[in-house]
C-alpha positions, 0 to 999 in steps of 0.5 A, a space after each residue: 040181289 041176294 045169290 043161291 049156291 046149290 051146295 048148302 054148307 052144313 053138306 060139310 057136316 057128317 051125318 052124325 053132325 046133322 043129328 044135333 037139335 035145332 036151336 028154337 024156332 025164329 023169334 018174332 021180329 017187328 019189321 016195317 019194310 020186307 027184306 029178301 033174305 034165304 031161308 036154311 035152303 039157300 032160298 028167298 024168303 019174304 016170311 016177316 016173321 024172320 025178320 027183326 027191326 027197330 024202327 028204321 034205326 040202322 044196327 051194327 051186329 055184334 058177333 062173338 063166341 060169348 055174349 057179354 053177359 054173366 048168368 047165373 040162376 037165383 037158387 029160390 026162383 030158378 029163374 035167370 038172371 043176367 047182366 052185363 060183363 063190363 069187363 068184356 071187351 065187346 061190351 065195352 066197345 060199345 062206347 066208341 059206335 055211332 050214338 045213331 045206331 042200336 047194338 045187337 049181340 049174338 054169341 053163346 051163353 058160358 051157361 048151358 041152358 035147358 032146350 025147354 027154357 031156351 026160347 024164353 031166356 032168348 026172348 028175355 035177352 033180346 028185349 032186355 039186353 038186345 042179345 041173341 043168344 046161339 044156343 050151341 048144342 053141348 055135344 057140338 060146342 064140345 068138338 067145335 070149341 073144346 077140339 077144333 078152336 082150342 086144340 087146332 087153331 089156337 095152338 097153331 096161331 100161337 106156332 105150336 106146329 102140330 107135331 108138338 109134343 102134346 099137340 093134337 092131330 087135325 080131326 075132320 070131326 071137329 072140323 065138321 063141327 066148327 063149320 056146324 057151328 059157324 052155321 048156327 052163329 050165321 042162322 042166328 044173324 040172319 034173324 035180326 039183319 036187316 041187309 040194306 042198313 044193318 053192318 055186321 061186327 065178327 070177333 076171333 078166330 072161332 068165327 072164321 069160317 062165319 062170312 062165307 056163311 051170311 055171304 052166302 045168305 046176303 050177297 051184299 051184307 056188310 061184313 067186317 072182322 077182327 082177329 083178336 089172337 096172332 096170325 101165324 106166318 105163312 110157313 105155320 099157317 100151311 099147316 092147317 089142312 083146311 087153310 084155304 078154306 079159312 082164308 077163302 071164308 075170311 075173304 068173304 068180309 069187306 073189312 080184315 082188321 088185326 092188331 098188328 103190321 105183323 099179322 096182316 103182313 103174315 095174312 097177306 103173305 098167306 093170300 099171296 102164297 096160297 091163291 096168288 092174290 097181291 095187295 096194294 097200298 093206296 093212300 093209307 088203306 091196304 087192300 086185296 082184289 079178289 073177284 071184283 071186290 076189294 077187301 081192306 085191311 085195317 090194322 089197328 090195336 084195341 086199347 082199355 076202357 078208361 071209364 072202367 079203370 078209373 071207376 076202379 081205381 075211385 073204388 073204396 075198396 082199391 083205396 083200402 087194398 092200396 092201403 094194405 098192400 103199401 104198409 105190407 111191402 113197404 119199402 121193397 121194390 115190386 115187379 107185377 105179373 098179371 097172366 092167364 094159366 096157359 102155356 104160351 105166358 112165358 110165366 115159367 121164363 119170368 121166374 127164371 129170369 128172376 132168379 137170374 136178377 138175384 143171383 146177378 145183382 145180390 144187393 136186391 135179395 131182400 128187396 124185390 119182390 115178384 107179384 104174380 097174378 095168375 088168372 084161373 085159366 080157360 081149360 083144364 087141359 093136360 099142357 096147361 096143369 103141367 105148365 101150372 106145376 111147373 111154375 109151382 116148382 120153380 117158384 118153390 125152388 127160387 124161393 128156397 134159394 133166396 127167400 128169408 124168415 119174411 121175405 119171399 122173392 116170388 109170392 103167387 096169388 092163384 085165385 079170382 083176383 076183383 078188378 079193384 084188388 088188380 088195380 090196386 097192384 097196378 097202382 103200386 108197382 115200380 114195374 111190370 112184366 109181360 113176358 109171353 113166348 106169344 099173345 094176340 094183344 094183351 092189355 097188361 101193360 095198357 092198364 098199368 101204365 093209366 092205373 100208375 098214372 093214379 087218381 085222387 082217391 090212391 093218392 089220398 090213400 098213398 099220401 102223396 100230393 096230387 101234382 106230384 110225378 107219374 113214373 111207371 117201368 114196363 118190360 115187355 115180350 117182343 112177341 105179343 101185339 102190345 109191344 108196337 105201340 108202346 115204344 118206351 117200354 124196355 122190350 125182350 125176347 122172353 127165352 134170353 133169360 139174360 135179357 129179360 134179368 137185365 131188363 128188370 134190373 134197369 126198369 127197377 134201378 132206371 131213374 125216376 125222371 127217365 121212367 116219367 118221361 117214359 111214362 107220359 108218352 104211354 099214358 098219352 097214347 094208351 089214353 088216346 087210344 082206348 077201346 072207343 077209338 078201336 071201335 069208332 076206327 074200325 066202324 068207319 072203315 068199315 063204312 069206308 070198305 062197303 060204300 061202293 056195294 051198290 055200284 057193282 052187280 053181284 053173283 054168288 059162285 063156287 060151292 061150300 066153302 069155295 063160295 065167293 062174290 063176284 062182283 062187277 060194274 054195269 059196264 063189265 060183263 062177260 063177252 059171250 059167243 052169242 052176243 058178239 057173233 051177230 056183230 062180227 056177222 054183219 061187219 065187213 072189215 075187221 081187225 081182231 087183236 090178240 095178246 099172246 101169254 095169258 091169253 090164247 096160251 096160259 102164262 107157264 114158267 116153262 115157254 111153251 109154242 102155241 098148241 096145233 089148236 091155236 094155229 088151226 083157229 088163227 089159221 081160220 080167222 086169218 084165211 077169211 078175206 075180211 079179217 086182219 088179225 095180229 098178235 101183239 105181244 112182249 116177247 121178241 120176233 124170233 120166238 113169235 116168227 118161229 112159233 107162227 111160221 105156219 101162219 101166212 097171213 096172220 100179223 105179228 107186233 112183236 116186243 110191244 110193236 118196235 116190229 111189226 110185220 103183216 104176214 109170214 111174207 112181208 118184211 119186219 118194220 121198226 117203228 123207232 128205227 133211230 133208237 139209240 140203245 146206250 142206256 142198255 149199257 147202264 141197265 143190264 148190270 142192274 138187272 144182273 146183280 138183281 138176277 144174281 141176288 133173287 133165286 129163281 129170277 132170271 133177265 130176258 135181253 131182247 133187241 129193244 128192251 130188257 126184262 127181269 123175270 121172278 115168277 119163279 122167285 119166292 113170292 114175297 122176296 121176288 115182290 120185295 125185289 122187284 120194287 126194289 128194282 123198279 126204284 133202282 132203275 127209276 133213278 140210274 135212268 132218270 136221264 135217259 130216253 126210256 120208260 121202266 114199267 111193272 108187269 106180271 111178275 116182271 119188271 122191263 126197260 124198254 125206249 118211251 113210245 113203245 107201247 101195244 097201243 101205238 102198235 094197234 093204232 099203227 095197224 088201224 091208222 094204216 087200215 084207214 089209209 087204204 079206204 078199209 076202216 074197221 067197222 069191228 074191232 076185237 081186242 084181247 089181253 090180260 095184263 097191264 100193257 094190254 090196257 094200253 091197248 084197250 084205251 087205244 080202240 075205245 079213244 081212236 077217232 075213226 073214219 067220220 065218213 063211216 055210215 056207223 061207229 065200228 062195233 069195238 069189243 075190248 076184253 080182258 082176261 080174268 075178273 079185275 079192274 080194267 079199261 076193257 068193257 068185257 071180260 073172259 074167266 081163262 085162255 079156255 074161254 078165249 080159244 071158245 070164242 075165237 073158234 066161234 068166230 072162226 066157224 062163222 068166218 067168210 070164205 077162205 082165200 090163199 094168201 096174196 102179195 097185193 097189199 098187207 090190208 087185204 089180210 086183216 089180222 089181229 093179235 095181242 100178246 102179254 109178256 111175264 
């Protein structure tokens, strides 16, 4: 089903926004089955002229800020001519996709094409190269890619806080643009999607916003990420005036892959801080619950494409550079650096670290060499002209200081260095250096490592037999999301300019047989692990992530870029007044069972009694002769008697039924009366100590159970704590009568046998004896011990004379995965309902001392 939200979210834009041109109207697309998708308005279109398909054959959408093309125009036709850019990576991902499915691009040309060619050259593109082309206007792409991607988000995923010197202060305008532009990528897929086969691939952090966008579009598009730059931690990402909008977008996918353990873990920890979401490991795959829907985490570095570096290195042109390079630096002992112009390359550091390698170790002056590569950078922004000239200036000076008649220690090749000149360095050097202070991935070291491990041609050049050792010597920054996977390299923290000295003295001095060694277990991997087996791992998981869609109905919700997906089995649905109104009507004996925190009061760290509204509805339930309401709850008797004492005739299970009493006047009743509590004597010490260790936590003694709290613990550390501690206890009392459980925010001890649903089948049990079995039973709650109430009411076999089975409404509070067959959004909808009910109620009644089942009361209580 496909979901409208009344707000569109080009709203966002500024009217000045709205101005920019259109791109050119839909292109023509050959579809064999209608599909139901929204038009610009948010709403259902069925015009198949907005359509795109290839016959059947399902599609896996590419989405990126640039095609993987290279266009230039041919100077005596005008005409345009494009090919592919097999260096891209999104090209060359190709490699690894299902051979079933047909590939289509949709991204920005690097050149900026005239508004009266651009429907031609999109038609060309898509025929020949099966590329939809974005067509930004220069103005919008200017703020969206130049402001808010290159000064905000790039600066602050590689932790340039923005009270850095240089550093630019948010602007709403580029932010308006960056949604702008995200809106005309989602335009653009939304002309070749074909929902019900097609999956939908985005790229980096200049489409984050893009999911909310085509989920909104198509409710159930199968829609994966990938972010190829760093994730900051939580305390950076906060920053960001918008970050809850960008992590509310980025949600909207059914797969978030990133290249490390450590940016998922900091993008986790972000959804944790930031919207109370926690994620669960389930046999190998990460995932985050988010309104019914559970998005997968995928963890996995991209790698090279093997087939192009070796082409390169087959190369006639790699043979001679070889060659050339060999006899000019015969002899002397080399160290590579291949980096990008950019501030965050730690180029500068590298330098200084090689001046503190000569200065150090003098018998290298003369010998070592520093080749650095520096690649023509992306902007030409202020920071990156003066890192450039800083690099110059040290360069300068080390080389004044150390350099002879023919020797430099430090030679800079700053200019468009081919692919096969690059592997001819590669090729040749004793080490290689990645020094960046921060990166997402970097693929340096990837194609060293298999350009070392060399190919018939270099060896020929290099006249060196075939069979002989493959060595190879990486120095890597311990900052860049390379560094995991490559367990033999000597890693470093690029700013100890004494380290990384050390660590280029010991790969350039290291012997031979510990650098082959070293070698072969990278070459192993990077070769394992190229740029297909990125690609095939993450479609597959992303097949993996969407293959329960269709089970589940689906509603839109939210406006802009809170839009979101709820989504729901069959079997769950919301509990409404007037669904459940009729059955309470025509019921005779009911029992209604009620939670405390979370349900008929919202969970708080400060303990609150009940509202004078919450006893004036119990009040109502519990005085209708036919009702027998109880609240069964965590927390202990004397809060709960306190709180309800002006409730006669309501019920109370307290400390998850250990007591039980029918009324203000009747007495409390143990189930365990002959529990022994010695194992108090082992616990209580470690929830002490854990207390004491864990800010913010604190330990509830009650008379049946221990409890530690950490709500008001930092997130991560009280969840760390808390599995610690569950674990801890697991083992001390593995021998004693007792059962350690986790609930919200809480971790509690209590004797085995104590549970909210033995406490609710009490109540029936006893209900049944005295001839008044149910035939409407309501049970409320919203936590974990809540759903052994709920297994309770929907397994009990009740009373076989019964002309009917009892209406029996289990619900849970808050959209999650439950036993209960019906939810509730908050306490706020559980007080409505509850009131409903009251007002349809039978005739009041005082209370009477006769039997406990002529009051029937019900009640149900989460406990933190």
């Amino acid at each position: 089903m496909v979901a409208r939200s009344c707000l569109n979210l080009l709203d966002l834009v500024s009217g000045d926004m709205l101005n920019f041109p259109q791109t050119p109207r839909s292109l023509p697309r050959v579809m064999t089955d209608p599909v139901i998708i929204s038009d610009g308005d948010g709403k259902p279109s069925n015009d198949d002229s907005n359509v795109f398909s290839s016959e059947h054959r399902r599609k896996i959408i590419i989405v990126s800020n640039s095609l993987p093309l290279n266009a230039k125009r041919d100077r005596i036709s005008g005409k345009w001519c494009f090919s592919y850019d097999e260096d891209s990576i999104f090209w060359q991902l190709k490699d690894g996709l299902s051979p079933d499915v047909d590939i289509v691009y949709v991204g920005s040309l690097k050149v900026e094409v005239d508004a009266n060619e651009q429907e031609k050259v999109s038609i060309q593109l898509l025929e020949e190269f099966n590329c939809l082309p974005t067509f930004i206007p220069s103005d919008l792409y200017k703020q969206f890619h130049d402001g808010f991607c290159k000064q905000q988000l790039w600066p602050l995923f590689h932790y340039m806080l923005p009270m850095y010197p240089g550093n630019h202060r948010f602007d709403r305008s580029q932010w308006q643009a960056y949604v702008s532009a995200n809106k005309i990528f989602a335009n653009k897929v939304m002309e070749v999607l074909n929902p019900e086969d097609d999956y939908v691939w985005v790229h980096d952090y200049h489409l984050m916003v893009l999911p909310t966008f085509l989920r909104k579009r198509c409710t159930r598009v199968r829609l994966g990420f990938f972010l190829h730059s760093p994730f900051p931690s939580s305390e950076i990402y906060k920053t960001l005036p918008v970050r809850g909008e960008i992590l509310k977008a980025l949600l909207n996918a059914d797969l978030i892959g990133f290249h490390t353990f450590d940016y998922a873990r900091h993008f986790l920890s972000c959804c944790r801080r930031m919207l109370g979401l926690e994620h669960e490991s389930k046999r190998g795959y990460i995932g985050l619950e988010y309104f019914g829907r559970t998005i997968f985490i995928k963890i996995l570095p991209a790698g090279i494409h093997m087939g192009r570096l070796r082409s390169a290195l087959d190369h006639p042109s790699s043979s001679d550079k070889v060659r050339e390079i060999h006899q000019r630096f015969k002899g002397k002992k080399l160290i590579l650096g291949v980096d990008d112009m950019d501030i965050f390359k730690g180029v500068s550091l590298k330098f200084l670290a090689v001046e503190q390698l000569l200065q150090q170790y003098p018998e290298l002056q003369g010998e070592l060499i520093l080749i650095q590569i520096l690649n023509p950078p992306n902007s030409a922004d202020k920071d990156v002209e003066d890192a450039k000239e800083e690099t110059y200036i040290t360069a300068k000076r080390i080389n004044e200081r150390f350099g002879l008649e023919d020797y430099e220690p430090i030679i800079i090749i700053d200019r468009h260095v081919p692919f096969y000149e690059k592997a001819a360095y590669y090729a040749l050097a004793d080490c290689c250096i990645v020094n960046a202070v921060r990166d997402g991935l970097n693929l340096v070291p990837y194609k060293y490592t298999v350009c070392r491990q060399g190919s018939s041609k270099i060896d020929e050049a290099l006249e060196i037999a075939s069979d002989s050792p493959r060595v190879s010597a990486l120095v890597v920054s311990e900052f860049i999301g390379c560094s995991p996977s490559l367990s033999g390299a000597i890693r470093v923290n690029p700013w100890d300019i004494d380290a990384v000295a050390e660590a280029l003295n010991l790969a350039v001095t290291m012997p031979d047989g510990e650098k082959q060694l070293r070698h072969e277990k990278h070459f192993r991997y990077v070769s394992s692990h190229d740029v297909a087996y990125w690609a095939r791992s993450f479609e597959q998981d992303l097949v993996f992530s969407c293959k329960d869609q269709h089970r589940n109905r689906c509603w839109g919700i939210g406006f802009g870029l809170n839009f979101r997906i709820l989504s729901l089995s069959p079997n769950f649905r919301r509990l409404s007044i007037d669904h459940i109104v009729p059955a309470y009507k025509r019921s005779s004996c009911r029992a209604i069972f009620l939670d405390y925190d979370g349900t008929v009061v919202p969970q708080a760290s400060i303990v609150k009694p009940p509202s004078p509204e919450v006893i004036s509805v119990l009040n109502n339930l519990c005085s209708d002769l036919n009702n027998t309401v109880f609240i069964v709850s965590g927390r202990g008797k004397p809060s709960l008697s306190e709180w309800f004492d002006q409730c006669e005739n309501l019920g109370i299970a307290a400390e998850h039924g250990y007591f039980m009493r029918w009324g203000k006047h009747t007495s409390w009743q143990m189930s365990h009366a002959d529990t022994d509590f010695a194992w108090k004597r082992i616990a209580e010490p470690v929830l002490r100590s854990y207390m004491e260790a864990t800010d913010g936590s604190s330990v509830e003694s009650k008379e049946s159970a221990l409890v530690w709290h950490y709500r008001d613990a930092d997130p991560d550390f009280g969840s760390w704590q808390a599995m610690e501690l569950l674990d801890h206890l697991e083992n001390v009392l593995a021998n004693e009568p007792v059962v350690v459980k986790k609930g919200q925010h809480i971790i509690e001890v209590k004797p085995q046998g104590i549970t909210k649903g033995l406490a609710v089948q009490e109540v029936l049990s006893t209900l049944t004896k005295k001839g008044k079995s149910p035939d409407f039973v309501l049970c409320i709650g919203d936590d974990r011990s809540d759903e052994d109430m709920f297994e309770s009411i929907l397994t009990k076999a009740y009373n076989a004379t019964s002309s009917s089975a009892p209406q029996i409404f289990a619900c849970t509070v808050g959209q999650k995965p439950s036993k209960a067959r019906y939810y509730l959004d908050d306490t706020v909808d559980v007080m409505n309902l509850l009131e409903g009910l009251a007002a349809v109620s039978g005739p009041k009644s005082r209370y009477s001392t006769e039997a406990p089942f002529e009051k029937r009361e019900v009640c149900f209580e989460h406990i933190d």
